[in-house]
Structure formats: structure tokens, C-alpha cells
N, C-alpha and C positions, 0 to 999 in steps of 0.2 A: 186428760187432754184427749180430746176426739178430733177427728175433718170432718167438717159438714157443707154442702154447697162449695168446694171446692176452697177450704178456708178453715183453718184451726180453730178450735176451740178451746181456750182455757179458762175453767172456776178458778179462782185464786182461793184457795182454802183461809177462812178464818182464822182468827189467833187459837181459838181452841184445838183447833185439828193440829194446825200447826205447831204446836205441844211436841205431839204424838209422832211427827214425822221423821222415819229416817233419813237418811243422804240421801239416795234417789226417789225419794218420794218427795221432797224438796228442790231437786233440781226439776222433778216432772214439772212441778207445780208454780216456780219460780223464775225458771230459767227458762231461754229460747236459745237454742243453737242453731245451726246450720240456718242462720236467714240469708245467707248471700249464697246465691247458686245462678251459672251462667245461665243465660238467654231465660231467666224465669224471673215471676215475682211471686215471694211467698207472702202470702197473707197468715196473719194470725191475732184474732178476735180477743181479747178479754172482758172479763166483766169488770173491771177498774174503770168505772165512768164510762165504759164501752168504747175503751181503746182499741183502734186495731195497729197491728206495728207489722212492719213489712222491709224487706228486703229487696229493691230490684238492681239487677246485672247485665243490662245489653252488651252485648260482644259483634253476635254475627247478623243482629236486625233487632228496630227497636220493639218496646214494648209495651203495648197498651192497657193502662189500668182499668182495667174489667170489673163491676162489679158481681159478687160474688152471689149466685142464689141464696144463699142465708142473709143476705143483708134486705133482700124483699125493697129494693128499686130500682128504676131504669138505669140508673149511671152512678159511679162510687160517690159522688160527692152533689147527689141530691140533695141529702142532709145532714151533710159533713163538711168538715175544713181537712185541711192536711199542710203541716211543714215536711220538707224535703231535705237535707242533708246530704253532701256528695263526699262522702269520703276515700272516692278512687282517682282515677283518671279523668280529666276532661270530658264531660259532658254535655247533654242538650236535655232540658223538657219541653215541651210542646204543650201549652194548654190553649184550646180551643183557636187552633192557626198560628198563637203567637209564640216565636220560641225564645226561650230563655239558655244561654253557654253558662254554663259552673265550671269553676276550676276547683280541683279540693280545698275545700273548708267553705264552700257557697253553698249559702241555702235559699230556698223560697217555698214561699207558703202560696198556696191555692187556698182560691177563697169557695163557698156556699157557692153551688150552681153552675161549677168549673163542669162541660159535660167531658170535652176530651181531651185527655191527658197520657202524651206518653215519651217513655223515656229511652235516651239513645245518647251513644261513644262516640266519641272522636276515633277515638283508634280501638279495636277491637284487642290489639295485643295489649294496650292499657288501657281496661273499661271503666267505666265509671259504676263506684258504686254507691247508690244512691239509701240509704235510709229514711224511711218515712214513718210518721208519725201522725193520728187520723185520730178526731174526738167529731158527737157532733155537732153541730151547729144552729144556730135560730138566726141568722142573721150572715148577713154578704158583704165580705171586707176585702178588698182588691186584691188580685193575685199581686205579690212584691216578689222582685228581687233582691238577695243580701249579700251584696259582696264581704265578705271577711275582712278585708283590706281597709272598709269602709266603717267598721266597728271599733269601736275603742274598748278597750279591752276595761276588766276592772281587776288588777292583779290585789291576789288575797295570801294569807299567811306566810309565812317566815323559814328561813332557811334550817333556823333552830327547833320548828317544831317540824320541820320535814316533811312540811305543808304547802310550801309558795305553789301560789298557780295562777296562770289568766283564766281567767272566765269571758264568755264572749255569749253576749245577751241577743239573741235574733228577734226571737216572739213575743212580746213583751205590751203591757200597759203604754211606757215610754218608746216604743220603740211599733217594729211591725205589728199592727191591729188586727187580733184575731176577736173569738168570742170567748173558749175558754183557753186554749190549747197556750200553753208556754213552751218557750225551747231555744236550747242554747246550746255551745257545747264549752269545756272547762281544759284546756292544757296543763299539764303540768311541770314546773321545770326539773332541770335538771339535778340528780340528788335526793327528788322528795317524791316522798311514795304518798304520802296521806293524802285521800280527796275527803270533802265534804266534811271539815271540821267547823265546831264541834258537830256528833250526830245529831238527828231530829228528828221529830216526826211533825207531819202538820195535817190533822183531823179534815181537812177542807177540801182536800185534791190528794190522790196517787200520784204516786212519780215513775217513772219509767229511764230504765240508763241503757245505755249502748254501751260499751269498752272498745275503742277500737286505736287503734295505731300501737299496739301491741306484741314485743314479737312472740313467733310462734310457740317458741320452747316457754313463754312466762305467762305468771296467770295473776290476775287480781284477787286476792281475798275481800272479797263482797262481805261486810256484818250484817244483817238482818235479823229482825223480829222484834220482842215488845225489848222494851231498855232494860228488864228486869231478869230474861229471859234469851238470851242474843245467840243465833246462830251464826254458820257462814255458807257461803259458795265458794267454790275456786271456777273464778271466770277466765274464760281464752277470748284469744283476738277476734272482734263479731259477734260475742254473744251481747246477751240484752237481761236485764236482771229486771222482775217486777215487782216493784216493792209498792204494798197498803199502804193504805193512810197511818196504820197503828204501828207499823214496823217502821225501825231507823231504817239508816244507808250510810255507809261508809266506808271504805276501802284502804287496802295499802297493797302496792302491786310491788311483782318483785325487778319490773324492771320498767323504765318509761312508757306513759302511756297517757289516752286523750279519753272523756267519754262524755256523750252525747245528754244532757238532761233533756227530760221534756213532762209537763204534766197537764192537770186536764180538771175541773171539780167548778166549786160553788167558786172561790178566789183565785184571783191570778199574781197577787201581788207578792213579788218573790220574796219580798222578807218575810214573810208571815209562815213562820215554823215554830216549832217549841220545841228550842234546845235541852240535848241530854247533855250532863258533866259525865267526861270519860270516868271518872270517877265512880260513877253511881251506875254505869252499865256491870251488870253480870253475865 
């Protein structure tokens, strides 16, 4: 992981490397911490479909999404889309004059050719914290609004596999029209630790997770890598886990919590994964 142009850099290592790796050479490689930091926006680059994921915090003034000299264009989303996620306090975006209020759990997606875009709190003692998510783009799909309130949820597993959760679909085929970019974010109730049962993986798109609504003292065990070969992470409240196309994802935290999907590739269509049986992981 390098900064270049004012903006991270992460290779996501291979399945072979990734063999080889130990624990902090795994979270180098896998993990994003500290993206939420007052009056800043952190930018960080992957090569998964050329993701970037970012963090922004207004408190004491808002802040304008600059793009980065490594990205080599006049404005972030020359040739990019981006979904937004507010997972703090009451907020504002501003794109190009028009602004848009989120309350937590509101998203909206900026469309191809969005030039100015910036974000700002209602109250600086509870800021908003916005998470975004950036693939690029070939085409111009209306900047949306999504209210949470306005989503119908699609509640999945059972109390007895310690799985119930809503899921809540923003960017979507059927829903707000991007080009590649999906995203959603998944609650879970009360009781159940498992997300994202059974695991999977899907050759077509990377996926990218947030964790967040977590408390401080608990951490998610994140599963990763190939189904034959499975590691873990121990994720906190805010991080971001990046998982290949060839590695699962699956989690069981040790105490309530929310996290953010979002992904980016040739398909967008969310059933299209190829489940593992817990059984057959090692």
C-alpha cells in the first residue's frame, strides 16, 4: 500500500501470494482502517475493477471532492459514477448547485459528469458520516436520491441459523440505475451474528464491505480467501474489508452490527454468485 497524488494505493495480492501471507500482511493488503477522519476525505484507489472507497467527515466546513492527481482528470467523476452512504448525523451533498439532506441510512448515487460535489453536517457536534463508493463509468445515469424509509427491505435467514437480516438494495438493475456499480447495505437482527450466508464467490465483479454500526470494544470475523483455503480478519467499527472475485466473504461479529455491500465488474445482477457449502470450506 503506497499514497500517490494525494490518494492510496492498494494491489490486492493474488490467491498465490495470498497463500503466503501472514496477519499483517493480510490486513496491509485487505483491510482499510481509519477512513473516517474529521474535516477530511480519504481517498483510496484499488485495482478491483478500479475501485476507489473513501471516507468523508464534515464537522467545522464542508468538503469538496477533489480529484486526485493520480486519477489524470479535471474533476472526480469525469469518468466515474459514485454511490454515497451516510452513516452519521444529518447531512447535506451538493452536486452541481443541487443539494440533497440524508438522514442516516440515505444514500445517493452521482451520476458520469457530476463536476461539483461536496459534502456538509447539519450539526457539527453530530457530523455526518458519508461513505462512498467510485467505479468507472461509460455512460450518464441521473444523480438519485434514496431515502431508506422508501426501500422495502428483503429480510433473509432465520433465527435458528443465526442469520436473519434485512437487506436493503439501493443501486441496482431494478432499482437506482448505474452502469456497473451495486450497493446496498444489509442489517442484522437482533441475536444473529452470521452475514452473507451461504459464502460465495462470483468470478464477474469484486465486492467491497464496510462494517459499521458496531460497538467499539467488538469486532467482526471477516472469512476470506479461496473455499478451500479460508482465512480471517478481525474487523472494527469503519473498517472496509476487500474481497477478489476468487475469495468468499462471510462474517459472524461478536456483537450487533450493519455493513455496507457494494460491487463493480462485467455483471450487476445480484443473484449471480456461486455458493460454497459451509461444509466444504477449510
Amino acid at each position: 500500500m503506497e499514497r500517490y497524488g494525494g490518494m492510496r494505493h492498494i494491489l490486492v495480492p493474488d490467491s498465490q501470494r495470498y497463500a503466503h501471507m501472514n496477519t499483517g500482511e493480510l490486513r496491509d493488503s485487505f483491510l482499510i482502517a481509519s477512513l473516517f477522519t474529521a474535516d477530511t476525505i480519504n481517498l483510496n484507489w484499488c485495482d478491483l475493477d478500479r475501485a476507489i472507497i473513501a471516507g468523508a467527515v464534515p464537522t467545522s466546513r464542508p468538503l469538496p471532492l477533489l480529484a486526485s492527481e493520480a486519477m489524470r482528470c479535471e474533476y472526480f467523476l469525469q469518468r466515474r459514477e459514485l454511490g454515497a452512504l451516510n452513516i452519521g448525523g444529518a447531512g447535506t451533498i451538493v452536486v452541481d448547485g443541487v443539494r440533497y439532506d440524508l438522514a442516516n441510512g440515505d444514500g445517493l448515487y452521482i451520476g458520469l459528469g457530476s463536476k461539483d460535489i461536496t459534502f456538509g453536517s447539519v450539526a457539527a457536534r453530530e457530523p455526518a458520516k458519508f461513505y462512498l463508493l467510485s467505479f468507472p463509468a461509460h455512460r450518464q445515469y441521473p444523480t438519485t436520491l434514496i431515502r431508506r424509509d422508501s426501500i422495502t427491505p428483503l429480510d433473509l435467514g432465520s433465527p435458528a441459523g443465526s442469520n436473519q437480516r434485512r437487506l436493503y438494495k439501493y443501486i441496482h438493475p431494478d432499482g437506482v440505475k448505474s452502469c456497473q456499480l451495486v450497493m446496498g447495505f444489509t442489517r442484522l437482527a437482533p441475536g444473529s451474528v452470521w452475514n452473507t450466508m451461504p459464502p460465495h464467490t462470483h468470478l464477474r465483479r469484486s465486492e467491497i464491505y464496510l462494517y459499521f454500526d458496531l460497538p467499539a470494544d467488538a469486532r467482526v470475523l471477516h472469512l476470506m480467501g479461496r473455499p478451500d483455503e479460508t482465512r480471517h480478519l478481525m474487523v472494527a467499527d469503519g473498517e472496509v474489508v476487500l474481497s477478489p472475485p476468487w475469495s468468499i466473504h462471510a462474517g459472524a461479529g461478536t456483537a450487533a452490527y450493519s455493513f455496507c455491500w457494494g460491487m463493480g465488474g462485467e455483471n450487476q445482477q445480484f443473484t449471480d454468485m456461486d455458493g460454497v457449502a459451509v461444509a466444504e470450506l477449510r
